[in-house]
Structures are given as structure tokens and as C-alpha cells.
C-alpha positions in Angstrom: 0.0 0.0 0.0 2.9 2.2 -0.6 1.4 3.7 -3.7 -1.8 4.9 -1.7 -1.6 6.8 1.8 -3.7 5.7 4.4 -6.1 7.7 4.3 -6.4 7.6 0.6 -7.0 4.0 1.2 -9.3 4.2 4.1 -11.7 6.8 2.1 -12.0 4.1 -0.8 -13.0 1.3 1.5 -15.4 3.5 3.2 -16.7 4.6 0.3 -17.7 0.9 -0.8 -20.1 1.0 1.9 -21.8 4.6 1.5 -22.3 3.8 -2.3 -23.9 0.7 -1.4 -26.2 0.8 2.1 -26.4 -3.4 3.3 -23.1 -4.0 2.1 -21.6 -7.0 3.8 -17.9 -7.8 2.9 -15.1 -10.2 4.4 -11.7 -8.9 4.1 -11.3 -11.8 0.9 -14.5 -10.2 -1.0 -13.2 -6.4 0.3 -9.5 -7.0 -1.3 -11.3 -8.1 -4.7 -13.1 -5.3 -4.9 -10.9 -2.7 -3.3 -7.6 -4.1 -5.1 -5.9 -4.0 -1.7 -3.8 -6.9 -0.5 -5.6 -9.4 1.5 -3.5 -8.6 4.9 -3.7 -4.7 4.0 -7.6 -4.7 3.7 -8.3 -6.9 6.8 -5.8 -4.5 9.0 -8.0 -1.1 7.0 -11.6 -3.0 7.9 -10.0 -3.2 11.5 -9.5 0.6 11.3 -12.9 1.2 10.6 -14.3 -1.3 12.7 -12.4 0.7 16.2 -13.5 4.0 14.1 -17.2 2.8 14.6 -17.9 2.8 11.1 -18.2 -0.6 10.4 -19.5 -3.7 12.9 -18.2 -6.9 12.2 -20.4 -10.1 12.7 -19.6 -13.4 13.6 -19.6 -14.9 9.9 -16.7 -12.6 9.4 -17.6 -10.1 7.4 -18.2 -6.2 8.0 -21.4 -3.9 7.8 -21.8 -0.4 8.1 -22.2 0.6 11.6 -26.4 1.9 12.0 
């Protein structure tokens, strides 16, 4: 992640979820889409999860915080 700066790279995660409301990703699905690593996008979904902004569930996977 280098090329991007953190925020950069937190802002297009995030962004994922706001475009889409019910979104529900696993790091795996998140790093597809995103084009992050798989380690990189797990530790920027942890970010957000100890921002608040996203809740994660016991399957796994991340949803936006209500």
C-alpha cells in the first residue's frame, strides 16, 4: 500500500459502503473489490471497525455501523 496513503486508502473502503447501504464484505471479498492486498484490507476494515464505522459479525464479514 505504498502507492496509496492511508487515508487515501481508508476513504475508498469506506466509500464501498456509503455507495452501497447493506453492504456485507469479508476482508477476501473487500480486497477483490478494493484491489488491496488481503493482509492490507483486513488491518484497514479493523481501522474502521475501532472508528465505529463498520460492525463486524460473527460470519466474518463487515457492515456499516447503524
Amino acid at each position: 500500500m505504498a502507492s496509496i496513503r492511508l487515508s487515501d486508502a481508508v476513504n475508498r473502503l469506506k466509500g464501498t459502503f456509503l455507495e452501497s447501504p447493506g453492504t456485507k464484505l469479508t476482508a477476501d471479498q473487500a480486497s477483490k473489490l478494493c484491489g488491496f492486498d488481503l493482509l492490507e484490507c483486513g488491518r484497514l476494515l479493523e481501522l474502521l471497525r475501532e472508528s465505529g464505522f463498520l460492525v463486524a459479525r460473527p460470519d466474518g464479514s463487515f457492515v456499516r455501523a447503524s
